[in-house]
TORMI-541550 format. One record per residue (C-alpha): x, y, z. Coordinates in steps of 0.25 Angstrom, whole numbers, plus 5000, padded with zeros to 4 digits. Last residue first. Layout:
N
<x = X&y = Y&z = Z>;
...
//
This chain:
372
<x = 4724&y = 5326&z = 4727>;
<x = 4708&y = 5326&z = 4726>;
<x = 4702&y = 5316&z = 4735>;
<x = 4696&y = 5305&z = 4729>;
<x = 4705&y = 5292&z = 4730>;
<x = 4708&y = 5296&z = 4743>;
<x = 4692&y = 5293&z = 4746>;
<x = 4692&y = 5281&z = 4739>;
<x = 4705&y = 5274&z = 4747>;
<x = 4699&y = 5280&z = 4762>;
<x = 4685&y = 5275&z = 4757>;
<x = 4692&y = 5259&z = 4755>;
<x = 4700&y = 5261&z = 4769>;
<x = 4690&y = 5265&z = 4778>;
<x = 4693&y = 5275&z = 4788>;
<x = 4695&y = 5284&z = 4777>;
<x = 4678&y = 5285&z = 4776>;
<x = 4677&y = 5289&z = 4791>;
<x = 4669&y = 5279&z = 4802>;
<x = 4655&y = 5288&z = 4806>;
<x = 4653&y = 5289&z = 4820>;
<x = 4647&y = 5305&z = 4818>;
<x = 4648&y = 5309&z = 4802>;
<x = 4646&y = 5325&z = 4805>;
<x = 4646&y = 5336&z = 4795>;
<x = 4650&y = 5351&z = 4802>;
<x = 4638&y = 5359&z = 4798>;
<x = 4640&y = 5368&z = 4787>;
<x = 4630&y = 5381&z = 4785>;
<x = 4625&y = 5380&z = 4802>;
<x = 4642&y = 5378&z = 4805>;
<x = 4645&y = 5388&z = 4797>;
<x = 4632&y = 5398&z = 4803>;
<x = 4638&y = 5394&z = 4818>;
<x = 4653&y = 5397&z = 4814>;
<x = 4651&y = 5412&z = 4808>;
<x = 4644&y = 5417&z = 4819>;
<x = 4650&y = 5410&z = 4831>;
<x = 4663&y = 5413&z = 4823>;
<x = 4662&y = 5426&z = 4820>;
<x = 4657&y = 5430&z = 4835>;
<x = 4668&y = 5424&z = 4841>;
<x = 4678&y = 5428&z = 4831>;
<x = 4674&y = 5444&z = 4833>;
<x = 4674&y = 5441&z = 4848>;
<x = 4688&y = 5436&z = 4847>;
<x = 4691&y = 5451&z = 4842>;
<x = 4685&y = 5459&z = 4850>;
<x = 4690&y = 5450&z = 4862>;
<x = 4704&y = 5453&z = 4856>;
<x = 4703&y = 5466&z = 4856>;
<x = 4699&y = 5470&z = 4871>;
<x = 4708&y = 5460&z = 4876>;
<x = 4719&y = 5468&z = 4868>;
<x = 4716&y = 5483&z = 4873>;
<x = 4709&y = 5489&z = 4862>;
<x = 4695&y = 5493&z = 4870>;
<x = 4703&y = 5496&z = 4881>;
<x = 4701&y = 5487&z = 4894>;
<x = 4690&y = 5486&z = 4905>;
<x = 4687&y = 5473&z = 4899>;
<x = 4673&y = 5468&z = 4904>;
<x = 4663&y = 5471&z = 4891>;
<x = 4677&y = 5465&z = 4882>;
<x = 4678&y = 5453&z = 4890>;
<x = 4663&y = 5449&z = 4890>;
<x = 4663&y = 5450&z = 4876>;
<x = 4678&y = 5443&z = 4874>;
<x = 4673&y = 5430&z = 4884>;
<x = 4658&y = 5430&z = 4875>;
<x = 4663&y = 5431&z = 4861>;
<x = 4677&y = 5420&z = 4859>;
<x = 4674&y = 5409&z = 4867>;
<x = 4659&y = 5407&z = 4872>;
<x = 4655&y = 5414&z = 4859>;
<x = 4663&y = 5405&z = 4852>;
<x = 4660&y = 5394&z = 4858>;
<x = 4644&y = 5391&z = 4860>;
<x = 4639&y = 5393&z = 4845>;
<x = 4650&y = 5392&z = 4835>;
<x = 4659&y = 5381&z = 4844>;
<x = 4644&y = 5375&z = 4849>;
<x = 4640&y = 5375&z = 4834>;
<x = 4654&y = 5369&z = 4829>;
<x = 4655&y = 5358&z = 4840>;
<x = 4642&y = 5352&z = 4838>;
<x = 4643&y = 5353&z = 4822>;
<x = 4655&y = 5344&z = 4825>;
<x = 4651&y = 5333&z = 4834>;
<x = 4636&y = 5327&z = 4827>;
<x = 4632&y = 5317&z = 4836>;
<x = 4619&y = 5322&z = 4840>;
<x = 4609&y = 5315&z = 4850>;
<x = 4616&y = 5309&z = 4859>;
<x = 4625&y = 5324&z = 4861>;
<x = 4611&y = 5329&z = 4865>;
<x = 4608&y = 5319&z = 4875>;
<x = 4623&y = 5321&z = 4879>;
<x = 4620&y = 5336&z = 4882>;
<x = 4607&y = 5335&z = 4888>;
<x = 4612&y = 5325&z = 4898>;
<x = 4625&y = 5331&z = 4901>;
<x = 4618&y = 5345&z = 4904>;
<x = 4606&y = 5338&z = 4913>;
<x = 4616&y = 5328&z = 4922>;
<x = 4624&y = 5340&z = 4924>;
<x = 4613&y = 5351&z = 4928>;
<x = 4608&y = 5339&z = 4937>;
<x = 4620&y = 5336&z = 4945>;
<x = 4622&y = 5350&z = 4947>;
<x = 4609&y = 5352&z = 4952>;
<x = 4609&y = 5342&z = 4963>;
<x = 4623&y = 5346&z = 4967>;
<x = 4617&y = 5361&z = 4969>;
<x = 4622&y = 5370&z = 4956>;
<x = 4627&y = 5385&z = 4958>;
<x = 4628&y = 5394&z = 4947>;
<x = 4615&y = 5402&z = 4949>;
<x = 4607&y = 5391&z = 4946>;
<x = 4600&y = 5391&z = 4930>;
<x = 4612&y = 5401&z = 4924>;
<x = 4624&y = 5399&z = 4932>;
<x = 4622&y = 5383&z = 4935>;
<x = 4617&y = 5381&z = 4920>;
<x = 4631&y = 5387&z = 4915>;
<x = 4638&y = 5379&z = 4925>;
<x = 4632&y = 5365&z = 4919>;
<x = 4635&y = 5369&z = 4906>;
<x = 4649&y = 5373&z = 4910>;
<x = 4652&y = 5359&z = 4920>;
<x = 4648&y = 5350&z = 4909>;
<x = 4658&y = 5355&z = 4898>;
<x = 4669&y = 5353&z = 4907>;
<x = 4660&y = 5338&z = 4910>;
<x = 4661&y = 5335&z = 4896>;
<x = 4677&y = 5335&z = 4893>;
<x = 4679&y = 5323&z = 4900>;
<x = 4670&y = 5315&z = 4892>;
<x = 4678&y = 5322&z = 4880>;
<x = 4691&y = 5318&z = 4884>;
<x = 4686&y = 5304&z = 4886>;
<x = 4681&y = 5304&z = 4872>;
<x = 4693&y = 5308&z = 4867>;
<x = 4702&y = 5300&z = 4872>;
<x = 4693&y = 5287&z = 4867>;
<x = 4692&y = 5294&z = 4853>;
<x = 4709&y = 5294&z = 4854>;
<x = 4708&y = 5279&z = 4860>;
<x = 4699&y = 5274&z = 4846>;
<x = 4709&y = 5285&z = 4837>;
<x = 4721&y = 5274&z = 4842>;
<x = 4712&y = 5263&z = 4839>;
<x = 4707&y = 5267&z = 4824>;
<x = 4696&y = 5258&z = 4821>;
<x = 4685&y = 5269&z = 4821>;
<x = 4692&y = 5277&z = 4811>;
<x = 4695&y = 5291&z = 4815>;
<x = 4687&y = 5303&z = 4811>;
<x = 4676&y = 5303&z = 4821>;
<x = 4687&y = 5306&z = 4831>;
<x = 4689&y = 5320&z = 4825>;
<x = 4676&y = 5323&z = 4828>;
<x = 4668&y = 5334&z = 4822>;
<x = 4674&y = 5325&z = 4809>;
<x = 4689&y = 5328&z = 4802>;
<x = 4685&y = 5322&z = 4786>;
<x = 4690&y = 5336&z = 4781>;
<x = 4702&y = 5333&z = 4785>;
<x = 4703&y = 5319&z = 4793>;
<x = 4718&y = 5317&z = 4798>;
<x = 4725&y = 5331&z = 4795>;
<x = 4711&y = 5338&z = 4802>;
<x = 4712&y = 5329&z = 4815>;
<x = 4728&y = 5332&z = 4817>;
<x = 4727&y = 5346&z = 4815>;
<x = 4715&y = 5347&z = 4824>;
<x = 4719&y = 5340&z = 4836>;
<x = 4732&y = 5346&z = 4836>;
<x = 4724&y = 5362&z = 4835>;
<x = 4716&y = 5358&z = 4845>;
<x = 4726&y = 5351&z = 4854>;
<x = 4736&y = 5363&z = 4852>;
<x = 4724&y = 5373&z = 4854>;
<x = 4720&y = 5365&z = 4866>;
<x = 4735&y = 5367&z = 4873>;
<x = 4735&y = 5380&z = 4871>;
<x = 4719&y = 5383&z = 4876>;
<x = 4723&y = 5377&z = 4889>;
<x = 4737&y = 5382&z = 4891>;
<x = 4733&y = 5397&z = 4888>;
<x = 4719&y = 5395&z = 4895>;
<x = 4727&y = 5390&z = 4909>;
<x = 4736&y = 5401&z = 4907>;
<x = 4727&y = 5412&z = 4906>;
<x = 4718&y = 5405&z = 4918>;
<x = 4732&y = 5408&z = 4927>;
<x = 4735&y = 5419&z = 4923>;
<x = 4718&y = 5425&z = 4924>;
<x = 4717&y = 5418&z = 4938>;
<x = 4711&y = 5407&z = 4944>;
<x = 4722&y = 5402&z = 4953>;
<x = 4715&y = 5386&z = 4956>;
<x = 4710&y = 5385&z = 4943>;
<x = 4695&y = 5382&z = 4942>;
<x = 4688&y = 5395&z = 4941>;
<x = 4697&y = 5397&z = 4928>;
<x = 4691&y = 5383&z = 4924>;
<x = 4675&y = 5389&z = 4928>;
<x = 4678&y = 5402&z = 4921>;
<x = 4682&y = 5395&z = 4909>;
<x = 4672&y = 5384&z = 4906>;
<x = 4664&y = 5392&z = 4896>;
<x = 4678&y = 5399&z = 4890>;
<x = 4682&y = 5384&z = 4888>;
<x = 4681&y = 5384&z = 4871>;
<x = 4691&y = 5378&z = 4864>;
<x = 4685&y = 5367&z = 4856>;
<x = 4671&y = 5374&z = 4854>;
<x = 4680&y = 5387&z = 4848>;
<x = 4686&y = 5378&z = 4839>;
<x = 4674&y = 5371&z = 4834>;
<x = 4667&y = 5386&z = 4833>;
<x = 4681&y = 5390&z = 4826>;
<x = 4679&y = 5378&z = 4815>;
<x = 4666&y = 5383&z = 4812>;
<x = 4673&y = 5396&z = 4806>;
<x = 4679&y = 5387&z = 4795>;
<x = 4667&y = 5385&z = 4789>;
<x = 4673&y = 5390&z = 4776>;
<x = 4683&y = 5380&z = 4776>;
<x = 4697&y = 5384&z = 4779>;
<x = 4711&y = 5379&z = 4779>;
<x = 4710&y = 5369&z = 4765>;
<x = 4718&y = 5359&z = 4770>;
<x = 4709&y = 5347&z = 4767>;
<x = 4701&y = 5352&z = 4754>;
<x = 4695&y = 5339&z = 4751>;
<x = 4698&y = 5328&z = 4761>;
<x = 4712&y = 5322&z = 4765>;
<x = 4709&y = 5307&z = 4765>;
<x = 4711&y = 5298&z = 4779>;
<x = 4719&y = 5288&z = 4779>;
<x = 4733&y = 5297&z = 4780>;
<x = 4728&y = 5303&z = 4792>;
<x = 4729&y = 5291&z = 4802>;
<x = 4742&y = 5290&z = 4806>;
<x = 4749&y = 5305&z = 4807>;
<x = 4733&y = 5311&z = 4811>;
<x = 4733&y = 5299&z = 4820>;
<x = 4744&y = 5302&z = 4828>;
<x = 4739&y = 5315&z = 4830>;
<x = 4726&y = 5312&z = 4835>;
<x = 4731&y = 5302&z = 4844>;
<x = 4738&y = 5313&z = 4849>;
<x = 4725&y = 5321&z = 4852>;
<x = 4720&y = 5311&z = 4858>;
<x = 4729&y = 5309&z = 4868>;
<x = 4729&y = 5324&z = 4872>;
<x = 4714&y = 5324&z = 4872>;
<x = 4716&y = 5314&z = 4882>;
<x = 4727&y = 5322&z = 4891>;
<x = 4717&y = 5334&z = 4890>;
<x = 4705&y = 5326&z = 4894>;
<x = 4712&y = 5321&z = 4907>;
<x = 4716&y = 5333&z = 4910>;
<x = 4702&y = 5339&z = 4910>;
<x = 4699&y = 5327&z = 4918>;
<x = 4708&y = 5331&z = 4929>;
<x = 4702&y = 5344&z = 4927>;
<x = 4688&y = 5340&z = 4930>;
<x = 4688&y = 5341&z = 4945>;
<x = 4690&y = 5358&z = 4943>;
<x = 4676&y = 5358&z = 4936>;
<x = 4669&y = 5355&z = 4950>;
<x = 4655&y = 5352&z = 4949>;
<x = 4656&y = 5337&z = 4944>;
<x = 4645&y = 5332&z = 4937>;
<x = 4651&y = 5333&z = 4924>;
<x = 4661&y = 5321&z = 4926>;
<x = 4649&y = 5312&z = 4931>;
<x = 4642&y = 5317&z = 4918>;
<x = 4653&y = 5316&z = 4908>;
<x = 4659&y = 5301&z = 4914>;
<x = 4649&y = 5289&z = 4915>;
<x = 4636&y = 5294&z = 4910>;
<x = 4640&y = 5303&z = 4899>;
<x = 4650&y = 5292&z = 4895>;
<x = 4638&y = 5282&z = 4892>;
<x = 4629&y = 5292&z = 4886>;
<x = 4638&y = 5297&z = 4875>;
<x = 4642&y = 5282&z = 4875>;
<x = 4629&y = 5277&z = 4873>;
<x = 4626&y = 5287&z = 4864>;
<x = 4637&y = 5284&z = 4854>;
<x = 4634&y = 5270&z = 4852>;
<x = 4647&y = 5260&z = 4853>;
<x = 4646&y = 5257&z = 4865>;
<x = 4632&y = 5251&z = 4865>;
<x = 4638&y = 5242&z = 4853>;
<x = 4634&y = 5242&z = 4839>;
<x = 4646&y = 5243&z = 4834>;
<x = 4652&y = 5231&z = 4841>;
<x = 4661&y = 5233&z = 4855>;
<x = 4669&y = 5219&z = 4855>;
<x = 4683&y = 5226&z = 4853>;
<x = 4682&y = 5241&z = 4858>;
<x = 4684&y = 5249&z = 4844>;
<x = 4668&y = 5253&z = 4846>;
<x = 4670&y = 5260&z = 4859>;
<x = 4680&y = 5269&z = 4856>;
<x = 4670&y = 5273&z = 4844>;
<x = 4659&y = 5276&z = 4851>;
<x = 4669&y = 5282&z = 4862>;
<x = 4672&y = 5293&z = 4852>;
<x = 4659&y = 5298&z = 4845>;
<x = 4649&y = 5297&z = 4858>;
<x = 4661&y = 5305&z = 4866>;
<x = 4662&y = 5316&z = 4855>;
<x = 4645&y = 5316&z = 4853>;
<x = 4647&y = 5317&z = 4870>;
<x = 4657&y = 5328&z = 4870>;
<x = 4649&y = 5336&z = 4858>;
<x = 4636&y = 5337&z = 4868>;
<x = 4646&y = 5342&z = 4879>;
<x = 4651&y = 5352&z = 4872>;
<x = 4636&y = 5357&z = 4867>;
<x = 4635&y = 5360&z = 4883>;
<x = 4648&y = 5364&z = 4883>;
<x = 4644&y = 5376&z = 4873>;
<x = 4631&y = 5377&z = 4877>;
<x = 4629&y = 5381&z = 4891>;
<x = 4643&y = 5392&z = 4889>;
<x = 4633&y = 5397&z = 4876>;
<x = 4621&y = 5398&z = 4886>;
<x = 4627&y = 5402&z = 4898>;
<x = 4634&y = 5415&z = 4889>;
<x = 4620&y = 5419&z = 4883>;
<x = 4615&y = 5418&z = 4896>;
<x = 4626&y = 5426&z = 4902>;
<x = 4626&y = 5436&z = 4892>;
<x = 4611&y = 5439&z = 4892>;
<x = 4612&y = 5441&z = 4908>;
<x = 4623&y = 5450&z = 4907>;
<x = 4634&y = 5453&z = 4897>;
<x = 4646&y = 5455&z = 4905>;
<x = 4641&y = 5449&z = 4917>;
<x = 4634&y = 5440&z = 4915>;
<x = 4645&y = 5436&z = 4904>;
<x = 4656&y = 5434&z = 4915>;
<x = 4645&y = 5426&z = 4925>;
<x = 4643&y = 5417&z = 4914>;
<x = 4658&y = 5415&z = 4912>;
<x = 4662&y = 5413&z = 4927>;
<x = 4669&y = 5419&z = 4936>;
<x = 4665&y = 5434&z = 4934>;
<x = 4672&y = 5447&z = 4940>;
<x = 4670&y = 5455&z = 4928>;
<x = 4683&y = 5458&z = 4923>;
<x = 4687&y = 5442&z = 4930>;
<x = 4678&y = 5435&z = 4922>;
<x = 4683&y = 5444&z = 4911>;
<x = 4697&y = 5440&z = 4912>;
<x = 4691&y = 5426&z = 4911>;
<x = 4686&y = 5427&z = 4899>;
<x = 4696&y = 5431&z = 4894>;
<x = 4705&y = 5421&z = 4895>;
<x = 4695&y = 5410&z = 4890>;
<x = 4695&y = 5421&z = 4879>;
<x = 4711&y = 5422&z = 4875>;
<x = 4713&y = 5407&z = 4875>;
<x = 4698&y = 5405&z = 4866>;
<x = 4705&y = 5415&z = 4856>;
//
């Protein structure tokens, strides 16, 4: 669903002569549209960026704390300092730039990370799983909350709010050539996604936290580097983020074009407010289920075919026609559905906490009793 809209999104761009996503729903639906479109496509990475820095503050606590010498209470070891540390020193120098296309290198980068870290995850679900209890239930397919998990999903592979500006960035920018590039992207994060999540739910279970990385003991030295992987992927991930929120306030508030003055400012303002927030709440996975719920799915699946089916010149049964109906349907399902499940049961959360089976004496009580 995500394949098929990134790629229609653009065939409507190109229906109404637009080259970007706000200028697409301007045009469509007018000024309501585009407000209601800048405020979801300011909120999504926005919110992203907020649960980048509770991810960072999570992982490199920990990497610092196996450090020999670095005590418990060490500046190090304290999320916010860290959280403030690595904003100073890489996402806001990274986020200043103006040219998206200088960050493919670091894209790259990232990829070639999470590729290490998805292997460690593997190796660790053969070596590791064993230790940890199967809890209550463990295989059942669905709970009734089910519908929460889209939200997550849709926050994962969401890139319709970055689209026009990565189609603007390839050197032939044409509909073969973006097909291709969204076949091989989204492809390649399905298998990582769908890895990532085998591997993850056969370790922990129902014990599988926000953040898979939470899960692992803090003396495990191979799951140390993994959380250090991740971190980085996740600082170089920011500034992608950063470059939509601050081009969102670029159309609305200055007719798109930033002076270097104000550039610098509308940076410095975003990544402020968003790690002043993430400071102050640590809590990962209802983060990520109301910004999926909320900002995602419409972002994903209701505005791309909306626009789609006011442009299209088609039939009304031609196959694009029907299959944005359809993923229209979902969208609107999910958002619904998915924000009253999350409201009804909030994801729980037990943030820097070390889990029961990584001690011994609790591993031993606990598999004493689970039901057979």
């Amino acid at each position: 669903l995500t394949d098929y809209s990134i790629i229609l999104l653009i065939k409507g761009g190109n229906l109404s002569s637009t080259n970007s996503y706000q200028e697409l729903v301007r045009k469509t639906y007018g000024l309501v549209g585009y407000l209601i479109l800048s405020t979801l496509q300011f909120l999504y990475p926005f919110i992203a960026m907020i649960s980048y820095n509770i991810i960072t503050g999570d992982t490199l606590t920990k990497v610092f704390q196996r450090i020999p010498g670095v005590a418990p209470d060490n500046v190090l070891t304290d999320r916010h300092f860290i959280i403030l540390l690595t904003t100073i020193i890489f996402t806001l120098p990274i986020s200043l730039y103006r040219d998206i296309s200088k960050l493919g290198k670091v894209s790259l980068s990232s990829l070639v990370l999470t590729i290490v870290i998805l292997v460690i995850v593997m190796v660790r679900t053969v070596t590791f799983s064993l230790q940890v209890p199967k809890s209550e239930n463990a295989w059942i397919f669905a709970k009734p909350n089910a519908v929460q998990a889209v939200g997550v999903m849709s926050f994962a592979f969401i890139c319709n709010h970055n689209s026009f500006l990565i189609y603007g960035s390839l050197k032939e920018p044409t509909l073969k050539n973006w097909s291709r590039v969204t076949h091989v992207s989204v492809s390649l994060a399905v298998v990582i996604s769908i890895v990532f999540a085998a591997c993850g739910y056969m370790t922990f279970t129902g014990y599988t936290e926000g953040d898979i990385f939470e899960n692992y003991c803090r003396d495990d030295n191979l799951a140390t580097f993994a959380r250090f992987c991740y971190g980085v992927t996740v600082i170089l991930t920011f500034p992608l983020e950063c470059f939509v929120t601050r081009e969102v306030i670029a159309n609305v508030f200055f007719h798109g074009n930033l002076s270097t003055v104000f550039h610098i400012i509308v940076t410095v303002v975003i990544v402020a407010v968003a790690t002043g927030i993430s400071l102050m709440y640590d809590c990962l996975g209802i983060v990520l289920e109301l910004n999926g719920v909320l900002s995602a799915t419409p972002l994903v699946f209701i505005i791309p075919t909306a626009c789609y089916l006011r442009l299209s010149k088609e039939r009304w049964n031609h196959s694009d026609n029907i299959i944005s109906c359809l993923i229209l349907a979902v969208g609107v399902l999910v958002m619904t559905v998915g924000f009253v499940l999350t409201i009804l049961h909030p994801q729980e959360c037990s943030h820097g906490k070390e889990m029961f089976y990584c001690f011994p004496s609790n591993v031993s009580f606990r598999n004493s009793t689970i039901p057979p």
